[in-house]
C-alpha positions as CSV (number, residue, x, y, z in Angstrom):
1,X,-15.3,2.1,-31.7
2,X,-14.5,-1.3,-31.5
3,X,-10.7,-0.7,-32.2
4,X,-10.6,2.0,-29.0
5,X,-12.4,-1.0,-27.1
6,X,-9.5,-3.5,-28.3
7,X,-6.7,-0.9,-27.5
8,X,-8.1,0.2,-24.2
9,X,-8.5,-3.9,-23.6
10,X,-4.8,-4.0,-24.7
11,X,-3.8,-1.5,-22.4
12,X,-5.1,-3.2,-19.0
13,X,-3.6,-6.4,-20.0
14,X,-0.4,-5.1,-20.3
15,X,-0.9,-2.7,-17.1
16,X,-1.8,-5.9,-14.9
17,X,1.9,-8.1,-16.7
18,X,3.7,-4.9,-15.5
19,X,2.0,-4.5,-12.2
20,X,2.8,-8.8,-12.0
21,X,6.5,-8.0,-13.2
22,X,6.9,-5.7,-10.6
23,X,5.8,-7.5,-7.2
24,X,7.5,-10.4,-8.7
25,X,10.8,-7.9,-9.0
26,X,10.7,-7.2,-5.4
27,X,10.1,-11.0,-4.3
28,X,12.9,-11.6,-6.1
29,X,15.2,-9.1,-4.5
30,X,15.4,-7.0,-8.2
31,X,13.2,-3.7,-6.9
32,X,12.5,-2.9,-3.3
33,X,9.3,-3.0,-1.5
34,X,9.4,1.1,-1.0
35,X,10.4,1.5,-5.0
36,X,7.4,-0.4,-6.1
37,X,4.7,0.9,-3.5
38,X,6.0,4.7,-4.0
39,X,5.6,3.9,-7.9
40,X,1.7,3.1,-7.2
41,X,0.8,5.5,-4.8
42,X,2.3,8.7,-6.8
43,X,0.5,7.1,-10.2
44,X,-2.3,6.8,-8.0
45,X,-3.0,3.2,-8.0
46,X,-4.5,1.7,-4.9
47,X,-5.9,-1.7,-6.2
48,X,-1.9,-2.3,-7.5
49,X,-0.9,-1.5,-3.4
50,X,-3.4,-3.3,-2.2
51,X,-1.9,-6.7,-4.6
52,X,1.8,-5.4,-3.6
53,X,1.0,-6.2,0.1
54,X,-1.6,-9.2,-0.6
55,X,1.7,-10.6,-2.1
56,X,4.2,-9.4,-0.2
57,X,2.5,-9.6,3.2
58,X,0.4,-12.2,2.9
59,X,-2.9,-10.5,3.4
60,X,-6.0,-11.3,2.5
61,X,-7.3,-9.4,-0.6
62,X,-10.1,-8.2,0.8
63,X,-8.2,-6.6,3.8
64,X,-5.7,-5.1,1.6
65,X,-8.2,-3.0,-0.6
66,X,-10.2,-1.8,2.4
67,X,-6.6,-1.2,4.2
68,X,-5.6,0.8,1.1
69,X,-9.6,2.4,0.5
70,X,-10.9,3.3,3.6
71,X,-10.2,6.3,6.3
72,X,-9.0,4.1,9.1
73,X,-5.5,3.7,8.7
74,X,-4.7,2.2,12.4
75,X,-4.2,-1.4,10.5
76,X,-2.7,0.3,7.3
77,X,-0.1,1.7,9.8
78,X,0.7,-1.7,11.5
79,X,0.7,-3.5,7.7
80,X,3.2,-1.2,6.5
81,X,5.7,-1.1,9.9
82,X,5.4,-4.4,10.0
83,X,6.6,-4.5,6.6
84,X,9.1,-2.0,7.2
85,X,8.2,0.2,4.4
86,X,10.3,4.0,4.8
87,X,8.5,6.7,6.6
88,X,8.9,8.1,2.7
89,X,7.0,5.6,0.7
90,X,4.5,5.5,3.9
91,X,3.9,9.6,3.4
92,X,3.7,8.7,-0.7
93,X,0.8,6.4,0.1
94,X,-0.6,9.0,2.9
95,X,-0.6,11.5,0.0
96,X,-2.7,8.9,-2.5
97,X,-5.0,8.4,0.6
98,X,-5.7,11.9,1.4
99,X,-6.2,12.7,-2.5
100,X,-9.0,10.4,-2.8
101,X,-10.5,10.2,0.6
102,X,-10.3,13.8,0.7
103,X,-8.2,13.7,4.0
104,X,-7.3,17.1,5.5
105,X,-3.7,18.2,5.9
106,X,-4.0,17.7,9.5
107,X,-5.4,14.0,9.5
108,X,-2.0,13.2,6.9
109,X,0.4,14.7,9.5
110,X,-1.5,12.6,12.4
111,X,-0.9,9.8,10.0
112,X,2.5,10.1,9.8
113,X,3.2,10.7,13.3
114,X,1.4,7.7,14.5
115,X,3.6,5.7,11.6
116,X,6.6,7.4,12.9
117,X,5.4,6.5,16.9
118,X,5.3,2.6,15.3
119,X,8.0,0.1,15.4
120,X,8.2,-2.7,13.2
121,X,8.7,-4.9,15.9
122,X,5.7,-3.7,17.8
123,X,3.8,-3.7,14.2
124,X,4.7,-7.3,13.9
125,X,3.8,-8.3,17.4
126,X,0.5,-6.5,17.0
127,X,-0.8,-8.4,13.7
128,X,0.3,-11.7,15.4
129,X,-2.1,-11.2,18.1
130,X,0.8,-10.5,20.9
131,X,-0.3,-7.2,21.8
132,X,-3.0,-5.5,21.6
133,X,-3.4,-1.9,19.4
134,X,-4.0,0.3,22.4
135,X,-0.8,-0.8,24.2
């Protein structure tokens, strides 16, 4: 038992050093932002996401993994524009979302249109307290 423990251990250390190597690969210009965040969401790995944009965007932690966790996604949406993350990686992390909040088909499509309705420019204006949301 105590050997599964040490291997599982193991495991989660070397998990976090790769999840470390690769927000480090897209500071440094070696992976992109949309690489990394698709490789999360289709493994299904929202805490990872949520420490790709505390690191990348500069968010609290604690906003990230409620951005990431909960069924709001009106700042979710501005995070990622303003990041300019694809419409494609956006729809990878709509598809983790709806998988474990148990979102409908139709709530992932509204999702993606709002996305889609968002510039990064707006998105950026938004989180820096120039506009508000419902503009």
């Amino acid at each position: 038992m105590q050997d599964e423990v040490k291997a599982q251990l193991r495991e989660l250390g070397a998990s976090q050093t790769q999840t470390e190597s690769a927000i480090s690969a897209v500071k440094e210009g070696k992976a992109t932002l949309d690489e990394v965040a698709v490789f999360f969401a289709k493994n299904d790995k929202p805490v990872y996401l949520a420490l790709l944009f505390l690191r990348i965007g500069n968010v609290a932690e604690t906003v990230t993994t409620r951005l990431v966790l909960k069924g709001d996604d009106a700042l979710l949406i501005l995070l990622c524009r303003a990041l300019k993350l694809s419409p494609d990686a956006f729809n990878q992390i709509v598809r983790m979302r709806s998988r474990r909040l148990r979102l409908t088909g139709q709530q992932a499509q509204e999702s993606l249109a709002r996305y889609e309705e968002m510039s990064p420019e707006k998105a950026r204006s938004i989180l820096a307290g120039g506009h508000r949301a419902a503009e």
